[in-house]
C-alpha positions in Angstrom: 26.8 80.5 -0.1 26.2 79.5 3.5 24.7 76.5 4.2 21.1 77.2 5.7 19.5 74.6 8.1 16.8 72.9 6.5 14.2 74.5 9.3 14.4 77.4 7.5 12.4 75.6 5.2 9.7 76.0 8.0 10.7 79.2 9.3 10.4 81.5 5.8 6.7 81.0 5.5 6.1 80.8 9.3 7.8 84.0 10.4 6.8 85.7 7.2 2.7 84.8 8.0 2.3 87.1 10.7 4.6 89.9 8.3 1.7 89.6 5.9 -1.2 89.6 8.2 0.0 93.1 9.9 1.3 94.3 6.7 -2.7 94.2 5.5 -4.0 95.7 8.0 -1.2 98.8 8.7 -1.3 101.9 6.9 -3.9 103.6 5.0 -3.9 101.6 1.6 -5.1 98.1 2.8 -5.9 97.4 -0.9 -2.2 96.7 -1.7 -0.8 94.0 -2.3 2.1 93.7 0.2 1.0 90.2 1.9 0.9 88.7 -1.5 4.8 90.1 -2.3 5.8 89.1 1.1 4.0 85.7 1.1 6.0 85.0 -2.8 9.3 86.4 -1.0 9.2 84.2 2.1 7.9 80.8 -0.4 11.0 81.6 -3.0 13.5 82.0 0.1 12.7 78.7 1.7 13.4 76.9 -1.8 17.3 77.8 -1.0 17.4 75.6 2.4 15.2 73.1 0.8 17.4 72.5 -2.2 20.8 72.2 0.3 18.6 69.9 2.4 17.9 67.5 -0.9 21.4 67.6 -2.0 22.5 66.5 1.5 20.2 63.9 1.7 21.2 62.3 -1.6 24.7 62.4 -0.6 23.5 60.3 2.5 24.1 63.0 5.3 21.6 62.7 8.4 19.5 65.6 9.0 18.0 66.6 12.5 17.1 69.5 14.5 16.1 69.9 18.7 14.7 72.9 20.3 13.5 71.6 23.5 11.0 68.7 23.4 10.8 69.7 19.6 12.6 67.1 17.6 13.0 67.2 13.5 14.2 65.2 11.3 14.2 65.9 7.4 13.9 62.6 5.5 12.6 61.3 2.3 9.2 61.5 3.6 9.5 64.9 4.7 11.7 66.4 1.6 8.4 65.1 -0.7 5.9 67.1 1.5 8.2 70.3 1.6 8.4 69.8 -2.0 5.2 69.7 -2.9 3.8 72.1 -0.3 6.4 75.0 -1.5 5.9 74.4 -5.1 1.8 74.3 -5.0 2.2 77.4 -2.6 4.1 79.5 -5.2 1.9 78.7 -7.7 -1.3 79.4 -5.6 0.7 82.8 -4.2 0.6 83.8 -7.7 -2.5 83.2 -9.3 -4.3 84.0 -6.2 -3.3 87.7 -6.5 -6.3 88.6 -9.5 -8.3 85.9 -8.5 -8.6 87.8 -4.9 -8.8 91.4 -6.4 -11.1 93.3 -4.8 -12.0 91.1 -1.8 -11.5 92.0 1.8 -9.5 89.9 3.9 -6.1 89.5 1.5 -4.0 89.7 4.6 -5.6 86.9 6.2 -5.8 84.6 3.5 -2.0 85.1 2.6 -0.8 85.0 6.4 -3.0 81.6 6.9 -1.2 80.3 3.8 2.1 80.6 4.4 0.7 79.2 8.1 -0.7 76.1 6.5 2.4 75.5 4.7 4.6 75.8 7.4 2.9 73.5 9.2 2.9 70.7 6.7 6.3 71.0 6.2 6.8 70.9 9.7 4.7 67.7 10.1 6.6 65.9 7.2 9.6 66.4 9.2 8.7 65.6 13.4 10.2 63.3 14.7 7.6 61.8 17.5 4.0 61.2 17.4 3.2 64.1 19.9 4.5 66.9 17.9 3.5 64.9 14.9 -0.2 65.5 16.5 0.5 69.4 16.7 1.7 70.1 14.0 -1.0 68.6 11.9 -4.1 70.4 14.2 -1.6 73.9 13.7 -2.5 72.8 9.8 -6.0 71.8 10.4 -6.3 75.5 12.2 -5.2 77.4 8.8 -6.8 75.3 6.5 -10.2 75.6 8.4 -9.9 79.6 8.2 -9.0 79.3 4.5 -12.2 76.6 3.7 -14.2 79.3 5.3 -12.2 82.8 4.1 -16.1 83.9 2.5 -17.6 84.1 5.5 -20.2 86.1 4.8 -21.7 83.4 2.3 -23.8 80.7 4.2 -22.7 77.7 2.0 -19.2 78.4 2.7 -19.7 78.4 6.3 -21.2 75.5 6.4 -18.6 73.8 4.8 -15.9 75.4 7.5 -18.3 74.2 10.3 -18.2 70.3 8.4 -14.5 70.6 8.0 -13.7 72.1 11.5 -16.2 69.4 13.7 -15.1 66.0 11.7 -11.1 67.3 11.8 -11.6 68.0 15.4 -13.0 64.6 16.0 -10.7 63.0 13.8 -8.3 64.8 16.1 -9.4 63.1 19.6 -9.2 59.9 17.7 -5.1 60.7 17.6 -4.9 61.5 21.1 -6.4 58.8 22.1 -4.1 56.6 20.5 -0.9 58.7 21.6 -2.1 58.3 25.2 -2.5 53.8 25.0 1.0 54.0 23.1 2.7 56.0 26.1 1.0 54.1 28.3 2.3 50.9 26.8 5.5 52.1 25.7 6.5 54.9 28.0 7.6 57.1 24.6 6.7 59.5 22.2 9.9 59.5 19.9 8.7 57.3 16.6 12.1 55.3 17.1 11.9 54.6 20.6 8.0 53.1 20.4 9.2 51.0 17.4 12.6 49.8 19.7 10.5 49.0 22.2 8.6 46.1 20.2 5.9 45.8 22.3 2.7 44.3 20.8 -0.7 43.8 22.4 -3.9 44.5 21.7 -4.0 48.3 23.1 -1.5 48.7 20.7 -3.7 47.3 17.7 -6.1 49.4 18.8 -3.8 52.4 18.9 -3.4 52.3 14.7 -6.7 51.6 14.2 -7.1 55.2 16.2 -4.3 56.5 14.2 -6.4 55.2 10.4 -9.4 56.7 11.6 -8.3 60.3 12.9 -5.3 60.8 10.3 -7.8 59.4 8.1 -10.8 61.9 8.2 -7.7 64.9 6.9 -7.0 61.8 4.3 -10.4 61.6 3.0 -10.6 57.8 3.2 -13.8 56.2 3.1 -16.3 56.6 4.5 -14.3 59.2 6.8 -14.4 62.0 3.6 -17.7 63.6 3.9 -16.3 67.2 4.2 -14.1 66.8 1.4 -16.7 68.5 -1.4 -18.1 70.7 0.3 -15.1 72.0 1.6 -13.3 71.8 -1.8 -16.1 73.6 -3.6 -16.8 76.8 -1.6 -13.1 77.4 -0.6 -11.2 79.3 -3.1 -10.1 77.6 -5.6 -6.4 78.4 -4.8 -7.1 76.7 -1.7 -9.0 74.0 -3.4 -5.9 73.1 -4.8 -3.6 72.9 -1.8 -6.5 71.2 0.2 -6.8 68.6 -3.0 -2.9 69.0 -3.9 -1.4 68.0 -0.6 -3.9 68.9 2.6 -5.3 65.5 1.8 -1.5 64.0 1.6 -0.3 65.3 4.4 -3.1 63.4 6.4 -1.6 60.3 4.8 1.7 61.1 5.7 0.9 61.8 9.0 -1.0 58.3 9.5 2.3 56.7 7.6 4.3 57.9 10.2 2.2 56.8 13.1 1.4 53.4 11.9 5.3 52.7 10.6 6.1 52.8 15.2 3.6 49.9 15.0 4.6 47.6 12.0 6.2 45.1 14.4 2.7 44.9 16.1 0.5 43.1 13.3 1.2 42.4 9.5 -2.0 43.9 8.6 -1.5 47.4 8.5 -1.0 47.1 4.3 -4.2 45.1 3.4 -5.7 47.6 5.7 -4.5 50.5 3.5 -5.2 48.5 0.4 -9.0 47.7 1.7 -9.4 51.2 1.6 -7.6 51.7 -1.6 -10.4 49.4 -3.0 -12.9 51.4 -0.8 -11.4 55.2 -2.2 -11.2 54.3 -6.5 -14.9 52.4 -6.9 -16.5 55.0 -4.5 -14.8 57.8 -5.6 -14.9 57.1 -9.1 -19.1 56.5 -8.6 -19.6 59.9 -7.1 -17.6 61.8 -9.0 -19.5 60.7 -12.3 -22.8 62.2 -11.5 -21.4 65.7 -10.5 -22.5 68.7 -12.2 -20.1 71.1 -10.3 -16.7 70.9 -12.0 -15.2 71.7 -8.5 -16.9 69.0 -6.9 -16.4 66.7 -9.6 -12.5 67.5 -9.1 -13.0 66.6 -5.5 -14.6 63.5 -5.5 -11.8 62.4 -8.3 -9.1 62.9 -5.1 -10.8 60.2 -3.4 -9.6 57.9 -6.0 -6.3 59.6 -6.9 -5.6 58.8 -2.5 -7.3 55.0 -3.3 -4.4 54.7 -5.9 -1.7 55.8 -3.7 -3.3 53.6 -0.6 -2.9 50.6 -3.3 1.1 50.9 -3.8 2.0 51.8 -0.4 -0.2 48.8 1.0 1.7 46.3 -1.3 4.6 47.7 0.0 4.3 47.6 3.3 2.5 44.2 3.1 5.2 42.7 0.8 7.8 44.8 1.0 7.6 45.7 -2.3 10.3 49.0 -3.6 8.1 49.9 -6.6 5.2 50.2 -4.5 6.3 52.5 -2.1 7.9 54.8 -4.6 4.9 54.5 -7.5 2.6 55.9 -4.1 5.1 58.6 -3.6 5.6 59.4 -6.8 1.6 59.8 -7.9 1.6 61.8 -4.5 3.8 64.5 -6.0 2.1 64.3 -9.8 -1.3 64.4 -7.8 -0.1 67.5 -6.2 1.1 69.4 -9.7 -2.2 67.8 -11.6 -5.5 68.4 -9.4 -3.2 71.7 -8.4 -3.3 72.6 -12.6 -7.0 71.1 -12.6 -8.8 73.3 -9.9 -6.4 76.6 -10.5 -7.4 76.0 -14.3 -11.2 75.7 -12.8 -11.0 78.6 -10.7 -9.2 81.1 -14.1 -12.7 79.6 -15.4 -14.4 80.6 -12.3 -12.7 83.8 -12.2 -13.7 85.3 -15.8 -16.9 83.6 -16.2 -18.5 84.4 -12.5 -16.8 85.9 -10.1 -15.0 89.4 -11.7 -18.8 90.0 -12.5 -19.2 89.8 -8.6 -21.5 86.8 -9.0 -20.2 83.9 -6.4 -22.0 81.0 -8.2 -20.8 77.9 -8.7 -18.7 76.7 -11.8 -21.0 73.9 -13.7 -19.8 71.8 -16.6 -22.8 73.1 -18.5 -21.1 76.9 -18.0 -17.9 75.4 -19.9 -19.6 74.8 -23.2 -17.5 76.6 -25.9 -14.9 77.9 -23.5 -11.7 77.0 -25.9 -13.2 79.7 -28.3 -12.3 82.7 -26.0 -10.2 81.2 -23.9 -7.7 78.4 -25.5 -5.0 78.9 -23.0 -7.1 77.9 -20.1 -9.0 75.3 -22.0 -5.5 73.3 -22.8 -4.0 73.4 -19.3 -7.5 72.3 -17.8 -7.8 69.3 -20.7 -3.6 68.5 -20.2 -4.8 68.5 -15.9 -7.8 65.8 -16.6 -6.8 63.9 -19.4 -3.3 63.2 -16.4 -5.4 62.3 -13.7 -7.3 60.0 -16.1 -3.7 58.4 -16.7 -3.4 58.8 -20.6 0.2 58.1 -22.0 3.1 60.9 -22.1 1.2 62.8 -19.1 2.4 62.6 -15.5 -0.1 60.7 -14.4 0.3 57.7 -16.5 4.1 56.8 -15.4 3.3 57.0 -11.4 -0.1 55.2 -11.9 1.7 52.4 -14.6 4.7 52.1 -11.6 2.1 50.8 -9.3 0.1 48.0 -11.4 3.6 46.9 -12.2 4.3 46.9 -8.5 1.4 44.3 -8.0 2.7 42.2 -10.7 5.9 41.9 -9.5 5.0 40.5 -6.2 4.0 37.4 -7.7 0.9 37.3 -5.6 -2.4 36.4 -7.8 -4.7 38.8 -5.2 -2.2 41.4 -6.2 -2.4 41.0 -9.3 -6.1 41.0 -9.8 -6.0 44.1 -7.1 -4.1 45.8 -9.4 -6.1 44.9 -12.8 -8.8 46.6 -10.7 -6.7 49.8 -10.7 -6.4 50.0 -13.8 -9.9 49.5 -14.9 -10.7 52.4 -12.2 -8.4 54.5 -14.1 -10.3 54.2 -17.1 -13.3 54.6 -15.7 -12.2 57.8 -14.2 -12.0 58.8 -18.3 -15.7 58.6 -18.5 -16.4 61.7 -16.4 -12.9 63.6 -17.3 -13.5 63.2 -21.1 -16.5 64.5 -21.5 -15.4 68.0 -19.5 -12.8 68.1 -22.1 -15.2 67.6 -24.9 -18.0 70.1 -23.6 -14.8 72.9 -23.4 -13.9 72.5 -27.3 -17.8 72.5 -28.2 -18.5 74.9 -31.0 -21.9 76.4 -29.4 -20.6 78.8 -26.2 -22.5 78.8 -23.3 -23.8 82.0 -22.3 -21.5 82.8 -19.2 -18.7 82.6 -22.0 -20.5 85.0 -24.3 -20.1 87.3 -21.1 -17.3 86.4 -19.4 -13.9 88.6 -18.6 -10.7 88.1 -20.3 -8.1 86.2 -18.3 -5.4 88.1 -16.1 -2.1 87.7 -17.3 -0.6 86.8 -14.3 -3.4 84.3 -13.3 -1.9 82.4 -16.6 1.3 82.0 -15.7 1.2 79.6 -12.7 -0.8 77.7 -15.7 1.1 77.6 -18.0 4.4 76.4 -15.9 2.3 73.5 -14.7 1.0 72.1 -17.8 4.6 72.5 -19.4 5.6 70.5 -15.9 2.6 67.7 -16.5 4.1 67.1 -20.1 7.4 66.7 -19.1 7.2 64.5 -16.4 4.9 62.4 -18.3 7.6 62.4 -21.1 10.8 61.9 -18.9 9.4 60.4 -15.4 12.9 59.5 -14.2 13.5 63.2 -13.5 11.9 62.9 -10.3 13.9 60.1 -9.2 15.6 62.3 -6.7 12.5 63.2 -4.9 10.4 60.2 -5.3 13.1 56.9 -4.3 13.7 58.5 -1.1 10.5 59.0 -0.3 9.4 55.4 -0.4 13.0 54.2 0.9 11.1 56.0 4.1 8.0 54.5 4.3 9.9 51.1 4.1 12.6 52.2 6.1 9.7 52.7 8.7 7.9 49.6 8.3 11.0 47.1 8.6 12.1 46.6 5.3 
């Protein structure tokens, strides 16, 4: 087979979005479901370029693309977002077909998809902190249309509106910061600002620009105030990618902005581990009183980032290997659990509310019983959130367990203590996640199970892979070395070690 160039990996889904748009909207039978088939087709083809782009890079071959003033260049870092971002997508392709049926709009939703997704990919792969810029607003774009796909309910645009007017100041934030570091450096190519070593206090101020606008899409606080709202009315296949790797792909982006500015101060990692601290206790606190599951969910990704924050600050403080790959690596299980989580949520959803045409929200209270008439569901939804609460032999547990050890290993009593405090944050996190699972397996069914619809078959499958995935990773964590080691080899490639 010939050897595709890893753009493709962008090009599939971004030359296949506007396919599926027009294909909705040409032709007497809009009801079809022709963007869904093209948006699976384009997703599955871009897996071929991405898998000759991984092998290349773990034979050590250097991979880079220029169209113009458009530089790319596929590392680590970049394979881990394409990674996640196709895999989520397939999943969300697929289950997304019944859990849309009957709604208007399937073209957009679909085209804005594969958009969002070409975009990320795109921004885990540019090469200077311009593009970098435009490629994550293209993604801020789709994912804003998506937040807001049910227009017509007032809720949901309101949560569009929140999303939309924070990213978009976020966004000036950026600029801002790109314009002092040309006009300190004269560049835009990450390499060149970093060759140029220049350090002053402009350029101080530049990161702290880059934290605050990268860090309204990464939800840290107090910068996350869309986050629920936004993650509750979207769909909840979009719930997932906004939760699986929107979120991540803010970090990402401030990762690569603040790695042209490592040689300016030393404090960019206890600024990420401040708020680390900042992301598990608050997160962890407002998830607990939640009595929306899909809100819950999203409050729980402020801690899941505060745990990620926590490795990759002790690496780039102390230039510690196991930090930088434990962050990468919970980034990826993150992605494939809160992915299993809110698509398991939304099947819920799905048969208990919406396939009556009632658009109300999911509480825990409606769950009561639900492993009676629907076990399938109420296994991958308990395998999601007893990973994310970091329990043995699930994925969650080996990515969380390789960043405490990475704070013992430094030596360092602060780290040590910091991460002590991870862990008692992870069980915390148990207190809210264990009682879901509980109220699911309850012998007395709520009413809206006494009701509900029976569970599409194909809405089970994208389940059912990803629980089988949560168990195995959990199992055998060192089959994700590949993906993972070059990752964080990146970020401290980037920061000078």
């Amino acid at each position: 087979m010939e050897t595709l160039p890893f753009n493709w990996i962008i090009l599939f889904p971004l030359i296949a979005s506007p396919l599926a748009y027009l294909s909705g909207r040409i032709g007497k039978n809009r009801s079809q479901n022709i963007p869904q088939i093209i948006a699976m087709i384009a997703l599955l083809a871009a897996w071929i370029p991405f898998v000759q782009a991984a092998l290349a890079l773990n034979q050590g071959e250097q991979l880079s693309f220029k169209l113009g003033t458009i530089s790319l260049c596929l590392d680590g870092l970049g394979l881990l977002v394409a990674g996640v971002s196709l895999g989520l997508g397939v999943f969300v392709v697929l289950f997304s077909g019944p859990y849309l049926q009957g709604e208007s709009g399937k073209e957009k939703y679909f085209a804005m998809l594969l958009a969002m997704i070409a975009m990320m990919a795109g921004l885990g792969c540019a090469c200077d902190i311009f593009n970098l810029w435009i490629w994550f607003e293209a993604m801020a774009i789709a994912s804003f249309l998506l937040v807001a796909f049910y227009n017509e309910r007032p809720a949901s645009l309101e949560a569009g509106i929140k999303y939309l007017v924070q990213s978009a100041a976020g966004s000036v934030f950026i600029l801002i910061g790109i314009g002092i570091v040309y006009a300190q450096t004269g560049q835009l190519d990450l390499n060149a600002i970093k060759a140029t070593g220049i350090s002053s206090p402009s350029m101080v101020v530049a990161g702290v620009l880059f934290v605050i606008g990268y860090g309204v899409k990464a939800a840290l606080v107090p910068l996350h105030t869309w986050l629920p709202d936004a993650h509750s009315q979207a769909p909840s296949g979009i719930s997932a990618m906004l939760s699986g790797i929107v979120i991540e792909a803010g970090l990402i982006a401030m990762l690569r902005s603040l790695g042209t500015l490592s040689s300016v101060t030393t404090l960019w990692g206890p600024l990420l581990i401040l708020f680390g601290v900042l992301n598990m206790l608050i997160g962890n606190m407002l998830a607990l009183p939640q009595k929306q599951v899909k809100r819950m969910l999203a409050y729980s990704s402020l801690t899941h980032v505060g745990y990620m924050l926590v490795g990759l600050g002790i690496a780039i403080y102390l230039g510690n290997s196991d930090g930088a790959v434990g962050g990468m690596f919970h980034l990826f299980n993150h992605g494939l659990m809160k992915g299993l989580a809110f698509l398991s949520a939304g099947a819920l959803l799905y048969v208990l509310h919406i396939s009556s045409g009632n658009h109300d929200p999911l509480l825990v209270s409606d769950l009561s019983g639900a492993s009676r008439r629907y076990p399938m569901v109420a296994l991958t939804f308990s395998l999601a959130l007893l990973s994310l609460g970091g329990i043995p032999l699930l994925a969650g547990f080996p990515s969380k367990w390789q960043i405490i050890l990475a704070g013992f290993e430094t030596g360092n009593r602060l780290m040590a203590i910091l991460v002590l405090f991870t862990a008692l944050n992870s069980v915390f996190s148990l207190v809210y996640y264990v009682p879901l699972v509980n109220i699911v397996y309850r012998r007395q069914e709520s009413e809206a199970v006494r009701f509900g619809k029976s569970v599409p078959g194909i809405m089970s499958i994208p389940l059912v892979l990803m629980a089988i995935g949560v168990i195995i990773i959990g199992i055998l964590p060192s089959i994700m070395n590949w993906l993972v080691y070059p990752a964080g080899s990146a970020v401290l490639t980037a920061f000078g070690w």
